[in-house]
Structures are given as C-alpha cells and as structure tokens.
VEXZA-611676 format. One record per atom (N, C-alpha, C): residue in one letter; x, y, z. Coordinates in pm, whole numbers, padded with zeros to 5 digits, always signed. Last residue first. Layout:
! residues N
aXYZ ...
END
This chain:
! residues 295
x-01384-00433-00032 x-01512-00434-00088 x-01523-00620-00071 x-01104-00367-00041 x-01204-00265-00075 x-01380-00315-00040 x-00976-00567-00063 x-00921-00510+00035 x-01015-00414+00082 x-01222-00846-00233 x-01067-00765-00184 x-01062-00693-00080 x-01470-00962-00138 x-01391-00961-00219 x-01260-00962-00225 x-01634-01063+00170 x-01594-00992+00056 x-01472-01037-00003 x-01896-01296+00227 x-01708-01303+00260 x-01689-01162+00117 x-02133-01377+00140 x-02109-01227+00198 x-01977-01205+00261 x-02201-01522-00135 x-02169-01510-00092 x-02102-01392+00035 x-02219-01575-00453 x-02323-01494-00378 x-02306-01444-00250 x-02095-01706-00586 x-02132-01796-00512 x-02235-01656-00431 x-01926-01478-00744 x-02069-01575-00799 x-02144-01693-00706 x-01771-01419-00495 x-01839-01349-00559 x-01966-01436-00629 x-01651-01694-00458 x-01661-01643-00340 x-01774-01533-00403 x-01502-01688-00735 x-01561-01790-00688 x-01695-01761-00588 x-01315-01477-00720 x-01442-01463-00821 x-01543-01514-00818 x-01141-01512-00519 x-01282-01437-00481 x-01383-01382-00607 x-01012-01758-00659 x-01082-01776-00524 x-01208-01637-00485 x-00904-01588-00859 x-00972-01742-00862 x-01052-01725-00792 x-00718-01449-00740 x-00814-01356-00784 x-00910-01466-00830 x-00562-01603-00571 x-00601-01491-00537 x-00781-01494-00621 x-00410-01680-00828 x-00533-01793-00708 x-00598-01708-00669 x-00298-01487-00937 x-00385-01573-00964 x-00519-01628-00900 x-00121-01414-00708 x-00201-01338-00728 x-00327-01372-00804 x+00046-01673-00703 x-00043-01617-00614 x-00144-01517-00630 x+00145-01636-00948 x+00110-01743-00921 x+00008-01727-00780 x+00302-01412-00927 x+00215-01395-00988 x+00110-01526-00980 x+00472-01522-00714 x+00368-01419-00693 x+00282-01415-00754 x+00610-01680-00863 x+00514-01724-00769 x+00431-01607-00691 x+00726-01529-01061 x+00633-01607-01079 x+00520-01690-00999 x+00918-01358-00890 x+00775-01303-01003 x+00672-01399-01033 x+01089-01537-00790 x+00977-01412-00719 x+00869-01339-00814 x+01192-01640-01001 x+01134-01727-00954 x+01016-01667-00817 x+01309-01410-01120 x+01216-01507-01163 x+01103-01582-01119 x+01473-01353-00919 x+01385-01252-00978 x+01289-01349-01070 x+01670-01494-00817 x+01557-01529-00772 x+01437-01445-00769 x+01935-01383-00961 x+01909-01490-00936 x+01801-01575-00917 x+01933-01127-00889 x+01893-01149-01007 x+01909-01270-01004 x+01846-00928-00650 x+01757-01066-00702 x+01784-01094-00862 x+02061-00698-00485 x+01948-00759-00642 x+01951-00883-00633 x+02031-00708-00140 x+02093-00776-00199 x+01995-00760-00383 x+01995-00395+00059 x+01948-00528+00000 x+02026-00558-00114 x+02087-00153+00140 x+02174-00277+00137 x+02131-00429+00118 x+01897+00062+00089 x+01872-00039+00204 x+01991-00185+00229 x+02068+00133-00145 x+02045+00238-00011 x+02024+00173+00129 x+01975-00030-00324 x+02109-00032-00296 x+02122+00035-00194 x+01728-00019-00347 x+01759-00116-00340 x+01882-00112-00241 x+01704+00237-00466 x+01688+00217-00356 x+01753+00117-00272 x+01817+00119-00702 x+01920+00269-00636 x+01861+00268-00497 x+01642+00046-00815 x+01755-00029-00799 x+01829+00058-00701 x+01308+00042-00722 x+01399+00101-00803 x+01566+00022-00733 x+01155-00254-00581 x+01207-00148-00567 x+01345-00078-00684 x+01007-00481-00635 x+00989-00422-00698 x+01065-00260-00689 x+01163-00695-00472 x+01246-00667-00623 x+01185-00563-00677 x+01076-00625-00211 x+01173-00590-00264 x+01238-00529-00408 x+00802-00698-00306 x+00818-00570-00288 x+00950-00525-00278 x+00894-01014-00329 x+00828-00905-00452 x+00856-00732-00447 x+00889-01028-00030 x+01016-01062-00124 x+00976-00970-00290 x+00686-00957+00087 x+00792-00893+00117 x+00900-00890+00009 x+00448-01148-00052 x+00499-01039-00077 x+00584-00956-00062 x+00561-01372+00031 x+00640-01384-00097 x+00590-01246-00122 x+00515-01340+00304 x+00663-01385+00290 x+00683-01343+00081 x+00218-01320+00316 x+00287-01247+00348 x+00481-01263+00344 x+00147-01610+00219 x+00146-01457+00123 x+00251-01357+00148 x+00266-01763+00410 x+00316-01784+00231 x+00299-01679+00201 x+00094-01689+00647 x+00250-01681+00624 x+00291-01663+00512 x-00152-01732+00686 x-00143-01617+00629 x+00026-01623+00542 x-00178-01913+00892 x-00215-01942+00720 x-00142-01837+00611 x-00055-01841+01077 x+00020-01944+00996 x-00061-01957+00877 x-00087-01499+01102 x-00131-01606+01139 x-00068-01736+01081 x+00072-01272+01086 x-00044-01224+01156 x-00099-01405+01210 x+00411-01351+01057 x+00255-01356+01020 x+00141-01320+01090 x+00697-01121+01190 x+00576-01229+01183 x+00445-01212+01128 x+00875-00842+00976 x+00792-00918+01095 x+00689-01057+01068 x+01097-00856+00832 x+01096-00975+00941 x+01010-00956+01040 x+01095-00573+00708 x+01073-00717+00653 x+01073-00846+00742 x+00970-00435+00940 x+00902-00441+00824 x+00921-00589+00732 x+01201-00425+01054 x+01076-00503+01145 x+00950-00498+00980 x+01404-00378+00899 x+01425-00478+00973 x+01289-00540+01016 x+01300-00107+00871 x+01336-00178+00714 x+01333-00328+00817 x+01357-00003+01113 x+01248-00013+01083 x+01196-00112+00984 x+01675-00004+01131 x+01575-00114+01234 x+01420-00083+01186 x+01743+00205+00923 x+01795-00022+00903 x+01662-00075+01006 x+01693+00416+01027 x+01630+00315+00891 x+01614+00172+00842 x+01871+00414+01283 x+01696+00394+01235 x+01591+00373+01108 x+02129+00397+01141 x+02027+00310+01200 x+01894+00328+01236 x+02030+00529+00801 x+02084+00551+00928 x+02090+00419+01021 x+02037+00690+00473 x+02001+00532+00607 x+02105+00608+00688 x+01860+00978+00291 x+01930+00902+00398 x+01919+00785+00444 x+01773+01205+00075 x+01761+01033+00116 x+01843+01030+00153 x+01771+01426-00060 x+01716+01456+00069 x+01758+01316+00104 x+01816+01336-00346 x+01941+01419-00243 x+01913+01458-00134 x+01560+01290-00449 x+01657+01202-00393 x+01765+01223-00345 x+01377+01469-00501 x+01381+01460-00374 x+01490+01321-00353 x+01373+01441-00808 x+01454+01556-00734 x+01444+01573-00571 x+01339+01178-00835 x+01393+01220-00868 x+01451+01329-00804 x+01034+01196-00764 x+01127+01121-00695 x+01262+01127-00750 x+00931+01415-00956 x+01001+01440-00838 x+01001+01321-00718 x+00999+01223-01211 x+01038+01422-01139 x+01073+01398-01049 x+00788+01000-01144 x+00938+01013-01196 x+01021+01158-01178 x+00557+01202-01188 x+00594+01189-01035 x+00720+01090-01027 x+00581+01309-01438 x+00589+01433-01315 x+00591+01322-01194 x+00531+01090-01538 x+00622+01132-01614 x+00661+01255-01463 x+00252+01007-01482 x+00356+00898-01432 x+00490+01004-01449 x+00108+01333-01389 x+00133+01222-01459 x+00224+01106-01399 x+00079+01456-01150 x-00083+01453-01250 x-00043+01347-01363 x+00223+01517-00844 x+00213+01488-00956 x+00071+01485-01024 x+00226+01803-00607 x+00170+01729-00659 x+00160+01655-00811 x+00437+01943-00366 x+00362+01928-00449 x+00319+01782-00493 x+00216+01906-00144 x+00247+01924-00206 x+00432+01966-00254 x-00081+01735+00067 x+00071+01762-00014 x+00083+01824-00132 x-00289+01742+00217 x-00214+01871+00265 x-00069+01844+00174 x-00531+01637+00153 x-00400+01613+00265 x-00309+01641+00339 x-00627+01682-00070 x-00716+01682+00036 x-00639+01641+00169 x-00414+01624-00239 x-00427+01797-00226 x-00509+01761-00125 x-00448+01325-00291 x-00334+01413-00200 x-00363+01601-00173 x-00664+01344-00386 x-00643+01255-00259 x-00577+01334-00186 x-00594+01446-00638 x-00656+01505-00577 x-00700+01448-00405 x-00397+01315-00692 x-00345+01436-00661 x-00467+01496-00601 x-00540+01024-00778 x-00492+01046-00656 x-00422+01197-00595 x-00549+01081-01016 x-00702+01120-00983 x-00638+01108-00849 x-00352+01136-01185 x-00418+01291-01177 x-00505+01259-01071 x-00243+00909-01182 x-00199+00952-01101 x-00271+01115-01018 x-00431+00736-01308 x-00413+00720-01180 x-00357+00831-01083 x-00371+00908-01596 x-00533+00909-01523 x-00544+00892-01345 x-00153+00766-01602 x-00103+00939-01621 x-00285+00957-01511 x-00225+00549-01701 x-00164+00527-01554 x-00142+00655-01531 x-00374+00563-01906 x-00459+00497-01798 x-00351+00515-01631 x-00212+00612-02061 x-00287+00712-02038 x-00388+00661-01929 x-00055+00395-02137 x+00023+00510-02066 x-00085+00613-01989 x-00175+00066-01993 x-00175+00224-02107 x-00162+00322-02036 x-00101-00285-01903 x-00171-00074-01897 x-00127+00021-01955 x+00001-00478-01956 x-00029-00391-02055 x-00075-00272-02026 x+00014-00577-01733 x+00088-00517-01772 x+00131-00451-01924 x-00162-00589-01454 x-00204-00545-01550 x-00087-00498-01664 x-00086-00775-01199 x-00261-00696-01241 x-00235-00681-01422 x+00175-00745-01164 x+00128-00838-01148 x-00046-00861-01182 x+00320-00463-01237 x+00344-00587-01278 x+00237-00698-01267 x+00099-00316-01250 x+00100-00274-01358 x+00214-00474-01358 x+00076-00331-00914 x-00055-00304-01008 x-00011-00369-01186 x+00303-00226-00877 x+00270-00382-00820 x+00117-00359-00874 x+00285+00060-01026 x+00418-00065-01045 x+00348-00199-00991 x+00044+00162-00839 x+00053+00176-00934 x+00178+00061-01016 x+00193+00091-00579 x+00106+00043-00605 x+00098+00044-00741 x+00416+00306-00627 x+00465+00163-00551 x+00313+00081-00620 x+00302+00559-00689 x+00452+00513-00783 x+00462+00376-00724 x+00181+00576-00446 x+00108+00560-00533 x+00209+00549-00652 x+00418+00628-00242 x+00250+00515-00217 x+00256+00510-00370 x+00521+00804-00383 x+00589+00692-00371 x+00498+00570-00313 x+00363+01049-00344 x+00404+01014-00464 x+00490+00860-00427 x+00306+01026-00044 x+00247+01036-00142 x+00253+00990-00277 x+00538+01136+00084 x+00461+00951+00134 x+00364+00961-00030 x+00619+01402-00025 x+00708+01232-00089 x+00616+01094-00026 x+00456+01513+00042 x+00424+01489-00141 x+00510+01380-00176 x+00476+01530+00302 x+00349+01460+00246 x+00353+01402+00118 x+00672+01702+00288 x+00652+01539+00332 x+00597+01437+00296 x+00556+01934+00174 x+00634+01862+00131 x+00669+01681+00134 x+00426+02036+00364 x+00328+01979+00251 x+00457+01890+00159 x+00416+01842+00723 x+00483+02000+00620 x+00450+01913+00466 x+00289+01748+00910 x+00231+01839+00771 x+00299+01875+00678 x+00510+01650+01083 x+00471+01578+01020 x+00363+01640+00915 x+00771+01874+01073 x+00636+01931+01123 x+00581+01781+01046 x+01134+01966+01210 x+01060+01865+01117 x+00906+01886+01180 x+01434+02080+01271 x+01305+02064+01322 x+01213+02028+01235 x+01768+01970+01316 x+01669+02004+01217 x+01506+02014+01241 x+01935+01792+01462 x+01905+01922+01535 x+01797+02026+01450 x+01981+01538+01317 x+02073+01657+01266 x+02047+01802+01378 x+01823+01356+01425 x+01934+01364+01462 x+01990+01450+01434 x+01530+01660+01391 x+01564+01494+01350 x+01737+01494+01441 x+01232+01666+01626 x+01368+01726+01571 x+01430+01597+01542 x+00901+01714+01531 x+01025+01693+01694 x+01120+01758+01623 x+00522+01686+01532 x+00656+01727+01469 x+00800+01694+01592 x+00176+01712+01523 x+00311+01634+01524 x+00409+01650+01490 x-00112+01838+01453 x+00005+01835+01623 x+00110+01770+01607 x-00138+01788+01193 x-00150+01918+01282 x-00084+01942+01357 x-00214+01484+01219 x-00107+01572+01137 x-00017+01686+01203 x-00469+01517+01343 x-00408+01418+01399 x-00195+01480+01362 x-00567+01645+01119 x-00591+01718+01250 x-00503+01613+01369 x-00559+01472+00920 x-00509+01595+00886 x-00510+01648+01036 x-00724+01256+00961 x-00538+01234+00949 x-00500+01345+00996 x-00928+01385+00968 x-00931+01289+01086 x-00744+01253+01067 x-01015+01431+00711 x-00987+01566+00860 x-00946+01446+00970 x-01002+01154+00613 x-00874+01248+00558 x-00903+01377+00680 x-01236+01071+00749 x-01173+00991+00786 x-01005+01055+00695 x-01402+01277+00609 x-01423+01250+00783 x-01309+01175+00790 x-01385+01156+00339 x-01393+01324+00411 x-01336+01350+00553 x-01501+00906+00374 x-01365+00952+00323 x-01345+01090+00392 x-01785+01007+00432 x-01698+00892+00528 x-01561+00947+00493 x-01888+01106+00238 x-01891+01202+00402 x-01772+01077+00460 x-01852+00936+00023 x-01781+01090-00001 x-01754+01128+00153 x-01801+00611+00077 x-01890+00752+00044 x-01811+00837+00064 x-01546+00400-00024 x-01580+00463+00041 x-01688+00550+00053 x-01306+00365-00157 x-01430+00292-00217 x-01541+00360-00134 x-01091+00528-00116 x-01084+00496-00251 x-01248+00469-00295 x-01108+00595+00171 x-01107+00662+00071 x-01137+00657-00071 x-01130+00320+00240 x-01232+00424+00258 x-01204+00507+00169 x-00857+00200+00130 x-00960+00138+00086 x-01068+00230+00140 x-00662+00380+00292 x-00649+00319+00132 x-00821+00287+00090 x-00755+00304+00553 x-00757+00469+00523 x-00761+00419+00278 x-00695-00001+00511 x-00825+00037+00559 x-00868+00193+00503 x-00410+00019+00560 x-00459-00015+00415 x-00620+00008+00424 x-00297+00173+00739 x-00329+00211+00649 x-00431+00190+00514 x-00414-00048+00950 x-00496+00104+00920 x-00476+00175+00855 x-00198-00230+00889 x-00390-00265+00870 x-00448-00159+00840 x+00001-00119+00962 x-00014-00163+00787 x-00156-00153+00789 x-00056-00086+01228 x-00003+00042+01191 x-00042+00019+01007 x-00080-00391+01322 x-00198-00286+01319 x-00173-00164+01264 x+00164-00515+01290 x+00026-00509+01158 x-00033-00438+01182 x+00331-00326+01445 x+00342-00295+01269 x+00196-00398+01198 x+00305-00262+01752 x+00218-00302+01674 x+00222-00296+01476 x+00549-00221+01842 x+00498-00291+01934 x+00378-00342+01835 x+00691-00023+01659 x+00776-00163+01689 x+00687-00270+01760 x+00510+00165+01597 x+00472+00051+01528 x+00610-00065+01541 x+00344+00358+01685 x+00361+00233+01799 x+00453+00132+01742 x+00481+00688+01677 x+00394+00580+01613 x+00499+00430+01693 x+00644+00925+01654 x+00518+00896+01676 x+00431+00779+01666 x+00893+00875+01616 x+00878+00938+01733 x+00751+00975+01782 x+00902+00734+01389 x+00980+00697+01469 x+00952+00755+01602 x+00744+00808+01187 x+00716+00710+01211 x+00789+00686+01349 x+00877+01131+01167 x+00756+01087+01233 x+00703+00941+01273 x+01153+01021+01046 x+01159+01065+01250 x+01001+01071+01263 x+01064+00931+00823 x+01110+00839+00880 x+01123+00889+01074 x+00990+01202+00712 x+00910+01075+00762 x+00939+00993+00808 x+01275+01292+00739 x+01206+01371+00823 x+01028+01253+00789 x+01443+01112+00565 x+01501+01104+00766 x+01339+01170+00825 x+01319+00919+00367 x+01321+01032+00364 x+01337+01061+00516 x+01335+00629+00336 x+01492+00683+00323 x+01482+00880+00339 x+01022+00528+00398 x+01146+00566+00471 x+01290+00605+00538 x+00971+00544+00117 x+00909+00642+00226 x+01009+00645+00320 x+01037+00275+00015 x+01079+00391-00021 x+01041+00506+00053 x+00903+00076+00209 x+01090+00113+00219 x+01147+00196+00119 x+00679+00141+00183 x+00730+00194+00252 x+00847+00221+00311 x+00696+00088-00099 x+00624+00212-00109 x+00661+00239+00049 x+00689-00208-00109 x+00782-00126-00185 x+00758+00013-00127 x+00493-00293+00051 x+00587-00254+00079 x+00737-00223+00060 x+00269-00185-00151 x+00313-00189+00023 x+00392-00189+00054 x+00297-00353-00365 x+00320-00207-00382 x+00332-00118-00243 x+00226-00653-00240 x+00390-00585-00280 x+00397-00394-00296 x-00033-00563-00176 x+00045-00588-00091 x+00213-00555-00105 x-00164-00490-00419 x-00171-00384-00293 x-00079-00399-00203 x-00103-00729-00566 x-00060-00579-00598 x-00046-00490-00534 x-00261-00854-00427 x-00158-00946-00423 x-00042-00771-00442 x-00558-00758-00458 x-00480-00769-00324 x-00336-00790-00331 x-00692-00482-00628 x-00611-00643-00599 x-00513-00625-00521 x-00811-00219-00575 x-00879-00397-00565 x-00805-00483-00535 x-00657-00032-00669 x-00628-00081-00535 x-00735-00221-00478 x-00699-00055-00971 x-00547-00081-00865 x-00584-00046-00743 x-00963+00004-01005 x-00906-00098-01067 x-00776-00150-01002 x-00985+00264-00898 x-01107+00121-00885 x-01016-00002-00874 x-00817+00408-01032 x-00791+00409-00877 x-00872+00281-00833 x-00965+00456-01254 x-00853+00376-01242 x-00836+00324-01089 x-01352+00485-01185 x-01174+00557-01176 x-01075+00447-01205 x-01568+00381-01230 x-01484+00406-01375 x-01317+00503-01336 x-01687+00401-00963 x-01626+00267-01018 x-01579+00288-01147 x-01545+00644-00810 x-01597+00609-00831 x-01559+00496-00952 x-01399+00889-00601 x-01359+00887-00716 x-01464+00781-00818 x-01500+00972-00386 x-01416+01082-00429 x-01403+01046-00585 x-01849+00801-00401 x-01717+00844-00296 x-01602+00929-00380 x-02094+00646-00458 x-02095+00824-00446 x-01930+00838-00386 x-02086+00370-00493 x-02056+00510-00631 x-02040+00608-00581 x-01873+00196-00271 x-02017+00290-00322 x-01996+00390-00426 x-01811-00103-00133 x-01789-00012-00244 x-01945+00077-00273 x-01784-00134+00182 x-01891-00158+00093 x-01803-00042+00009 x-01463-00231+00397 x-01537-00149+00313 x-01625-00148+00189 x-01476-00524+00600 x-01452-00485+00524 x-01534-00302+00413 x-01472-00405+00969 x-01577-00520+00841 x-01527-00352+00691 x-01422-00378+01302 x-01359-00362+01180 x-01472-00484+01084 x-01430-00446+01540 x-01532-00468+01502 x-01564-00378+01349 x-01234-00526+01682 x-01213-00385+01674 x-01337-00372+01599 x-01175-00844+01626 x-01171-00796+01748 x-01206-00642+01761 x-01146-00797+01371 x-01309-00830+01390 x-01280-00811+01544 x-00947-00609+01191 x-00936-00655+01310 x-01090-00694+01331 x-00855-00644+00846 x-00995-00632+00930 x-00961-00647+01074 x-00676-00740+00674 x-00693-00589+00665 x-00835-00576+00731 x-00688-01044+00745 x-00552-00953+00753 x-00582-00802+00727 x-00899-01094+00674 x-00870-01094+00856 x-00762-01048+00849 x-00916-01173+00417 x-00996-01029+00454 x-00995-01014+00649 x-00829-01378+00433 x-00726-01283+00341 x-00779-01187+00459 x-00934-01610+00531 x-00827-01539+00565 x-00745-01430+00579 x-01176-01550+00338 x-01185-01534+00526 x-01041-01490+00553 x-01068-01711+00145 x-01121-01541+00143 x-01082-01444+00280 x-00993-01952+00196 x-00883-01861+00195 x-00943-01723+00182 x-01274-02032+00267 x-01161-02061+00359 x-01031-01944+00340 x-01385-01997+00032 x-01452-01898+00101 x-01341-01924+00249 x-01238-02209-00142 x-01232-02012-00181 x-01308-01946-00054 x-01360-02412-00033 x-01190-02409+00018 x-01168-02253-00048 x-01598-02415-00083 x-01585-02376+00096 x-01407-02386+00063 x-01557-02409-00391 x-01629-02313-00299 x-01579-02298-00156 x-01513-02662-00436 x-01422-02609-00456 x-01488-02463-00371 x-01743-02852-00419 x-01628-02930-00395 x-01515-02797-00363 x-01975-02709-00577 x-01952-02735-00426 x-01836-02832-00362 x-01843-02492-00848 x-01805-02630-00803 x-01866-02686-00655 x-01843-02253-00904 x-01924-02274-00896 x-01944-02415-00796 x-01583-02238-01057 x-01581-02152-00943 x-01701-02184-00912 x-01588-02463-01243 x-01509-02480-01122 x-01547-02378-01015 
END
C-alpha cells in the first residue's frame, strides 16, 4: 500500500499539509535536515519524541496551558509577545526552535539558543501584584522547561509509545537538562521522578486571572491555519486538554472528559496512525516532502 501509485499522491497531499503548518514558505522557512552532528543525535530519546507529530502537537498544548498558570511567564507572554495578533506564528517558531535544536547541527542550535538567550536578556515589567519579574530569571525558565518537556514526553508516551521504559523516559529528561542549562534554567530535572518534584513544588506559585482565561481562550479557539488543517488541529486541542494533570485541569475551569475521554483518545490515536502511514509512504516513495516536524 505505501508504495501503491493510487495511494502515494493522497500521502504526499496530506504531508504537504502537515509540514505548512510548522513552515511559513512565505518566510522561506523549509523543514529542518536531521544531522548527526547536533546536541543530541539519532540514538537520543529526544530523536524519538519530538518526530511525531500528532504527540508534538497535543504535548503543545498541554505544555502551554500548563506554562501559563505561572503569572510571571504568563506577564512575559503578555507584555512581550504578538501573540493575540499572531498565535500560529508565535506556536510555528516554537516548534521550529524544538526541531533545530533537537535535529539540527551543533553551530545552528547554538546560534539559534544565544539568539533566545540575548533576546531573554532585555525582557522583564511588573506583574499585577507590583512584583518585578526578569523573563531570564533561571527559575522561570525551569518551569517553561520542565512542563514543555513533562507535556511532550506524556503525548509521546500516550499516543507514540506506551510501553516506554522507565529508563528511556529518566534518559529524555537528563538529555533535555542539558537544552535547558544552555538556557539559562534552573533548576533542572535529570529524571521523570525530579521533574514530578518540581512541578510539584512550584504549584503554590499558580495563578488564573483574566489574563490567563484570555490567553487559554485564544489558544484553544484559535482558527485553522487552513480548512484542511482543521480536524488535526481541533482533535489536538481536545487531547491536550485531557492530557492535562487534573488539578490543572481544574485551575483552567475546563470541564474532565470523562465522557469523551475515549472517544478523544481514540481518534487521536486514530490520527496519529494515519499520520505516521502517510509519511512512511512519502519516505519510501523517495520523495522530498519531509517527514515530521524535524526532518
């Protein structure tokens, strides 16, 4: 079948699609060549979970409606960043920074983490409390940090891989501390078990406000980048919900899915499938539509 000339131009149709959602070609954006020489390389875990797309996406945006119950990242998104006027382009360039780094050469990644870090540097205000806040401060960092990678890692482990081994996900986490030490956070987990810790002990910092609600708002109700795109992007929002700890859950006044926890798992996973169908297809066809998010 993946071979099929009947079935091919309809995998290289939805490839195209995918890879226009983490590419502006107007910006002359093209997907990232995987290269051995970069921070971490093709026997890292890190290889393996941020490839798939379906995983990358829910762990997205689980990972940013957990990021944003912290007030002092939540006032940098808020007092720096475009992203009521532009939220795909603000998701796009993360997931792009995601994928250089990960797949990336060493000088590129490098260049493109001094390039956060000096951007970092200059940013800070004051939150509603009259509290002065530094978008560096290493702390900050260690919560976008540990909760990116506690979000992916989970939409990895449900829908990718759910047998993963304890020691394969303790591996993920040691090899992204070093991501993060090149960032400026800390602190820093090395296991699944230490970065349970300290989401844990940074949960008496968590706040909603209205500016939590209206971000959480444009995050989950923003529009498709395109009408093809729509289905994905709708059943990942909904996934990334359920994939959220419950307590979050409850913070954002989302409703538990235990009703349509099923039926959100399965068609995701049902998606993630096809997904991964279509650019195996797209791959043995030889083909120069890349893969995933990476490559």
């Amino acid at each position: 079948m993946l071979q099929s000339p009947l079935v091919l131009p309809a995998q290289r149709a939805i490839a195209k699609r995918v890879v226009a959602m983490f590419n502006d070609a107007s910006r002359g954006e093209h997907p990232i060549v995987r290269r051995p020489d970069g921070l971490f390389g093709p026997d890292a875990v890190a290889w393996r979970v941020h490839g798939d797309v379906v995983g990358m996406l829910v762990g997205g945006v689980s990972g940013l409606l957990l990021q944003m119950l912290h007030p002092a990242v939540l006032a940098g998104v808020w007092d720096h960043s475009n992203f009521r006027a532009d939220m795909h382009g603000r998701l796009r360039r993360t997931a792009r920074f995601i994928a250089l780094t990960t797949y990336g050469g060493r000088e590129d990644a490098e260049r493109a983490i001094a390039r956060v870090r000096t951007i970092h540097g200059h940013l800070g205000g004051t939150l509603p409390s009259g509290e002065p806040y530094r978008v560096d401060d290493p702390t900050l960092l260690a919560w976008v940090h540990v909760t990116e990678c506690w979000s992916f890692l989970n939409g990895w482990i449900r829908y990718g891989e759910p047998d993963m081994s304890a020691a394969d996900q303790d591996r993920y986490f040691a090899e992204m501390a070093r991501l993060g030490a090149m960032l400026g956070a800390d602190p820093l987990p090395a296991t699944r078990a230490e970065a349970h810790r300290l989401i844990e002990r940074m949960r008496p910092a968590l706040r909603v406000d209205d500016r939590t609600r209206e971000v959480a708002r444009l995050v989950l109700s923003q529009p498709p980048a395109s009408r093809a795109t729509g289905p994905i992007q709708s059943m990942a929002i909904q996934a990334g919900v359920e994939l959220l700890p419950g307590w979050a859950r409850r913070m954002h006044g989302l409703p538990a899915p235990l009703l349509t926890r099923p039926l959100v798992r399965a068609g995701t996973m049902g998606l993630a499938n096809t997904l991964r169908w279509t650019f195996a297809g797209v791959r043995a066809a030889d083909t120069p539509i890349p893969g995933d998010i990476g490559a």
